[in-house]
C-alpha positions, 0 to 999 in steps of 0.5 A: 291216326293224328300224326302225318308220317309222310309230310313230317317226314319231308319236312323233317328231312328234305326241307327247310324253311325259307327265311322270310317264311314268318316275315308276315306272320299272322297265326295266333299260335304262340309260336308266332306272335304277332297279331292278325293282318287285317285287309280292311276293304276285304270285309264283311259289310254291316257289323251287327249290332247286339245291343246298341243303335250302329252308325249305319242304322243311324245313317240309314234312318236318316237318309230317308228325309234326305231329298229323294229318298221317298220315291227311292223308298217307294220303288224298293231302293232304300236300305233297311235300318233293322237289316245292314246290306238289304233294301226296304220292300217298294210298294207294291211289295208291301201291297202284296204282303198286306203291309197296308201302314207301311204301304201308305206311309211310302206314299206320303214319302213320295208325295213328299219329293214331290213337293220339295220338286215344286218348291224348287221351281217356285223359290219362295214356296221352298221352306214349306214344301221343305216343311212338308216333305219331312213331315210326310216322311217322318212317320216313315222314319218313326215306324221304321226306327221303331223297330230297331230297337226290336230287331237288334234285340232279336238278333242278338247273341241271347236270342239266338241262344237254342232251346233244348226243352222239348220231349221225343214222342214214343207213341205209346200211350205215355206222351202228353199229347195224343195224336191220335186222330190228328192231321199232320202236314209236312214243311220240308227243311235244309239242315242248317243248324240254330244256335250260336253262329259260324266262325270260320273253317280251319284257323282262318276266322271271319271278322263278323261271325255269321248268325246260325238260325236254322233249319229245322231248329229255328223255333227252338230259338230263344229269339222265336219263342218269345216272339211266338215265331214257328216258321220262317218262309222266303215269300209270303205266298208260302206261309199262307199255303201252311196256314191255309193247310186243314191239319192239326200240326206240320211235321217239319222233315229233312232235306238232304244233307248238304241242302242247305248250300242253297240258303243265303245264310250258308253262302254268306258264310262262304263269303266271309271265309273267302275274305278271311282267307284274303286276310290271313293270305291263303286265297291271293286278291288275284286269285279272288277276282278270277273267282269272281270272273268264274261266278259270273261266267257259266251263266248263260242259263236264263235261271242263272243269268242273274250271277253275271251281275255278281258284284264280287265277294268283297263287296259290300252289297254281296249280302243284299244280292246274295239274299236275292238271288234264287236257291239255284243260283245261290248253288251255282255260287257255292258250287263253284267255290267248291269246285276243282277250279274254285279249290285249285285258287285257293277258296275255303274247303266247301265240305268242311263248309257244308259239314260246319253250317250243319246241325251235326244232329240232324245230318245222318237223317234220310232224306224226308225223315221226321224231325219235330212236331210245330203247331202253327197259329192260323188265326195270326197273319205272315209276318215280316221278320225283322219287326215286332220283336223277331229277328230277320233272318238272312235266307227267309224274310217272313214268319209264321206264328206258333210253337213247336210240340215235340221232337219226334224220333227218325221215322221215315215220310213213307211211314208218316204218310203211309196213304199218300205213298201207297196212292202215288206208288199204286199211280206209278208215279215216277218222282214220288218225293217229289210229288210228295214235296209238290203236294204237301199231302195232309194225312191223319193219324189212325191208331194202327199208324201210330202203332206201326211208327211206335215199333219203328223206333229205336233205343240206342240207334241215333240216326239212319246213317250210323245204322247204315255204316254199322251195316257195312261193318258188320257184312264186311263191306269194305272197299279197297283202292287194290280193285278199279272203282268200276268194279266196285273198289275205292276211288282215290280221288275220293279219298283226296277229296275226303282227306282235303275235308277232314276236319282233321286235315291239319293232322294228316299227311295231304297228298295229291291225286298223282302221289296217291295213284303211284303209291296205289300203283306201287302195291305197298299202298292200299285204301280202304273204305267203309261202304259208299260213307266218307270214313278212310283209313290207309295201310302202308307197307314196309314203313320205316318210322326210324327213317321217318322221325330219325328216331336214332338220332333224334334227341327227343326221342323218349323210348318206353323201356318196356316197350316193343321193338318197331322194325324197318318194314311196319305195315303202318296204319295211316290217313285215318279219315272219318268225315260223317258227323252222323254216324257216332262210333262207326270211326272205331271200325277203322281200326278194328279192319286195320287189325284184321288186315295186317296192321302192325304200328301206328303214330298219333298226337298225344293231345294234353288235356284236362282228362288225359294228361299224356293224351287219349288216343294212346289209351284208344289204340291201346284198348286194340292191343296197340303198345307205346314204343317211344314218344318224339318231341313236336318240332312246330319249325317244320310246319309254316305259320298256316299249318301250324295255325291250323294244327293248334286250331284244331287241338284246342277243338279237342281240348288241348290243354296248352299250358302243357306244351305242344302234344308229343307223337306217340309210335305204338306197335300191335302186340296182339295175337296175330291168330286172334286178327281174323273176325276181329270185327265179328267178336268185337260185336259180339263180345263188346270187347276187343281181345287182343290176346294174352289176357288183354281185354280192352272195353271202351266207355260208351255213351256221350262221352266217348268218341266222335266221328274221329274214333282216332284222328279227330276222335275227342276225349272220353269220360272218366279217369285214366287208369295211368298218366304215365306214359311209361307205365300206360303199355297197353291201354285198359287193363281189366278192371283199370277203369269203370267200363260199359258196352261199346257204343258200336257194338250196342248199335249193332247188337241193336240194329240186329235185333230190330224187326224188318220194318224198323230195318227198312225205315232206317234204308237198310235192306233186311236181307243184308242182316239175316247171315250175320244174325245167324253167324252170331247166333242173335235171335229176335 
């Protein structure tokens, strides 16, 4: 689904727009013009620089000779030229760390405030003691200048460029590297993706982009290779336990998927998204301050205390608190952005946050699965990032030396680390994932356990999440919002919340809790849900699309001449909603359970682009049986400068060729079999085609090219050429033998997926059992 039947509609027949509603416009969309309105003391502080010395490193090198600055210096209160909005470790931190140079040169620094006091009080003895104070203090100001230079250079758009060079292991005797006999550890890591940086949800963009670092990727940096860096670390106390550990390599392992909420580099992100919705006048500066009175209120938790000194998000030392503050109290920040009162003010969508901020490779990973292979040099120290070359990091201060070997694929730390999980469970250990986090259990690797982790693996399946949800499509596990949610239907405010996230959002119909609970409530609405995953889709009964788009009086209206005839009571499907990055394919099963469930019609943009000149999902729903009844012009006047900003946002994600003019809404009807509906889901699996009947087979392009997690809505443009660009000819999708066509990515993970042994079932988290009556409907023998 693209278009939002409910909220066009409103649009199109009950509203217009006020007046003034583009007096101050801001949308870089071509419908209005006028450039962005900037709020310059809502900004982001310490524009990096990529290349060049800034004036603020400039300043902040200088201000260490300025009177006091080398006792401010000495007890940690002296910003740090290499990193804008943080301050120089004190003293007693570089003794800690063993930064012994840096430590003595404080020394001096101080040593030399003192003389300049002395000078004071005896007049005649000040231009020497002035002397003195900047020549104790100039090595300071040098070494520290010294590493500008480097750490500009590391931060810079080059350095943070992600390498994607290293093989997958197979265990099976054809890798370049044995791990036969070999000890491995594990280093437990959020999911925070490398490479690139973070510009913004929806069309709000942040004035400074914000560096994506990783994450299980960061040695996979360009920045971290050439600088030898494997591992970042927030405490030096850390990486010395790694470098302390009697292993051959650490086995890098996944946190949950929304872990990374806890880092500095995810909570910057929210502040520069917050004052970019300040800026496009989307978050009121009221409605800020109340947000920041909620970050600081709450906070009575001796852990939490700290976030009552929160200095507000458009202040320029948030950065530097941010970065000290602890990964609890950095959660409780983003949480209550997130929150119904954060959400209710107006603050950023924190799932669309959370989802962008991630590596979308890695997020449908279980929990501790296995992710890359490092090999950590123990003979070289912790070291502070930010100097010597390597790039500072926003979430961790230190580095460990190393490189990484090889990627593995998505085994489970139960089948890693078979001997500690045997001893914790046979112990009766209650949290064994926690235990197992505590211990950082070193294990070696026998030729049965690496011949137990070769069959584990699997060939088409990318990820535990897609093989979960393929699981629930096939067994039909299906939730519907007709059924209470304590006994086991859809919660329709998941379903609001799921909608509100959508990276589709701008596409789709928004509606509140209390309109969803009424239509629910009137039996014409129905929700339905795959599993517990966050894929949705509505059917809507008794839909009028006449009504909806005036299409009898609507000049644009263009009719497919060889079309069908909609009528006044469609079963409409709509709010087609697939929020798992993860799970590439499973978005398609929306539509195949639509059918099955009495869908008749459906609109859609038409989305102009390089590949599909008239739009590709007229194609995707005509490869289910779906035909074009007409296409309506887009009127962009029924959508504020907001939405339509966001609207046009997210075309250009797909690929909308612009210089073809906004996309057209397409009105397709099903002409399939109706005695064809039932399994439609089960044949689809089983033949690799969807049969509509009548002769049309639809095949879909498989691999890369095809579908994202939209599969309709946000789905994206598939490879290859179309067997028709026009929009009059192309009734129903892919004829047989249109177009070169392999088997369906769903149906080949599912086929997949029904072939493996149980074990391999069990390190994906699916229970085998589930499987065994599919297997034996469909006739698959393993």
């Amino acid at each position: 689904m693209a278009e939002r039947p409910q909220g066009f509609a409103r649009r199109m027949m009950a509203q217009q727009l006020a007046s003034d509603a583009r007096a101050d416009p801001f949308s870089d969309s071509r419908f209005f013009s006028t450039k962005p309105k900037r709020i310059s003391d809502f900004s982001k502080f310490g524009e990096p620089a990529l290349g060049d010395i800034t004036p603020y490193q400039a300043g902040a090198t200088g201000s260490l000779f300025l009177p006091g600055a080398g006792i401010a210096d000495y007890f940690g209160k002296a910003p740090d030229p290499a990193n804008p909005g943080q301050l120089l470790p004190g003293f007693s931190d570089n003794v800690q760390q063993g930064n012994y140079i840096d430590a003595v040169m404080q020394t001096g620094g101080a040593a030399g405030d003192v003389a300049m006091v002395a000078g004071a009080l005896f007049p005649p003895a000040f231009p020497a003691a002035a002397a003195l104070s900047t020549m104790l203090k100039g090595p300071r100001a040098a070494r520290l200048a010294s590493g500008i230079d480097n750490a500009v250079d590391a931060t810079s758009s080059q350095a943070n460029e992600l390498l994607d060079d290293l093989p997958t292991l197979k265990f099976d005797g054809s890798d370049a590297i044995s791990l036969e006999g070999k000890k491995i550890f594990p280093i437990v890591a959020d999911l925070t993706k490398a490479g690139g940086t973070f510009e913004g949800i929806d069309s709000s963009k942040l004035d400074i982009p914000e560096l994506l670092q990783g994450g299980p990727e960061f040695p996979n940096l360009k920045g971290s290779r050439e600088a030898g860096v494997v591992w970042a670390v927030q405490g030096k106390g850390k990486g010395t336990q790694k470098l302390s550990k009697d292993a051959d390599y650490g086995l890098v392992v996944a946190m949950n998927n929304d872990s990374h909420r806890t880092n500095a580099t995810f909570v910057n992100a929210v502040v520069g998204n917050t004052l970019a919705y300040v800026r496009d006048g989307r978050l009121d500066p009221k409605n800020l301050a109340e947000l920041n009175k909620l970050i600081r209120s709450g906070s009575d938790q001796k852990m939490l205390a700290k976030l009552k000194e929160w200095p507000g998000f458009e202040s320029p030392e948030a950065p530097a608190f941010i970065k000290s503050l602890s990964f609890d109290q950095r959660k409780r920040l983003s949480d209550v952005v997130g929150s119904s009162a954060g959400q209710a003010l107006g603050a950023p969508n924190i799932d669309k946050l959370i989802r962008q901020t991630a590596d979308p490779n890695l997020l449908g990973l279980n929990s501790r699965d296995g992710i890359l292979l490092v090999e950590i040099d123990k003979s070289a120290d912790v070291m502070k990032l930010g100097t010597s070359g390597t790039a500072s990091h926003a979430s961790y201060d230190f580095g460990i030396k190393g490189k990484p070997i090889a990627r593995i694929p998505p085994i489970s730390a139960k089948n890693m680390f078979p001997d500690f999980f045997a001893k914790a469970e046979a112990e009766g250990k209650q949290n064994v994932r926690r235990a197992f986090d505590m211990a950082l259990p070193v294990e070696e690797l026998t030729p049965e356990k690496i011949e137990n982790i070769r069959t584990l693996s699997t060939q088409v399946i990318q990820s535990p999440k897609q093989a979960k949800l393929t699981a629930d499509v096939l067994t039909g596990n299906w939730k519907s919002s007709q059924v209470a949610k304590n006994k086991g239907g859809v919660s329709p405010a998941d379903f609001v919340q799921n909608l509100r996230s959508s990276d589709a959002s701008p596409t789709l119909s928004m509606m509140d809790l209390p309109e969803v609970n009424k239509k629910i409530r009137s039996k014409d609405f129905n929700v339905y849900q795959l599993g517990d995953g966050q894929v949705f889709f509505g059917l809507e009964k008794n839909y009028n699309y006449d009504n909806v788009y005036n299409l009898s009086k609507n000049d644009t209206y263009v009719r497919n001449p060889d079309g069908p005839e909609l009528n006044d009571n469609e079963v409409a499907l709509v709010s087609v909603i697939n929020n798992e990055t993860g799970a590439k394919g499973v978005g398609k099963s929306t539509v195949l359970k639509a059918i099955e469930e009495g869908a008749t019609a459906l609109d859609a943009f038409a989305v102009p682009t390089k590949e599909y000149s008239d739009g590709f999902l007229p194609d995707f729903y005509g490869s289910f049986g779906f035909e074009e009844v007409g296409r309506v012009d887009f009127d962009p006047s029924f959508y504020n400068k907001t939405e339509l900003a966001d609207l046009e946002n997210y075309w250009r994600s797909t690929g909308w060729d612009e210089s073809k003019g906004f996309p057209k809404i397409v009105v397709m009807k099903w002409t399939g079999d109706d005695g064809l509906r039932t399994n439609a889901t089960k044949r689809f699996v089983s033949e690799g085609r969807f049969n509509a009947g009548g002769g049309i087979n639809g095949l879909f392009p498989a691999t890369e090219g095809v579908i994202r997690a939209g599969d309709g809505q946000g789905a994206t443009q598939a490879s290859g050429q179309r067997g028709s660009s026009n929009a009059a000819r192309n009734n129903r999708g892919a004829e047989a033998g249109a177009r070169p066509l392999a088997p369906d990515r769903l149906a080949e993970v599912a086929r997949e997926l029904l072939k493996l042994p149980d074990s391999a079932v069990q390190n994906l988290g699916i229970d085998p059992s589930r499987l065994a009556p599919i297997r034996n409907d469909l006739g698959i023998f393993r």
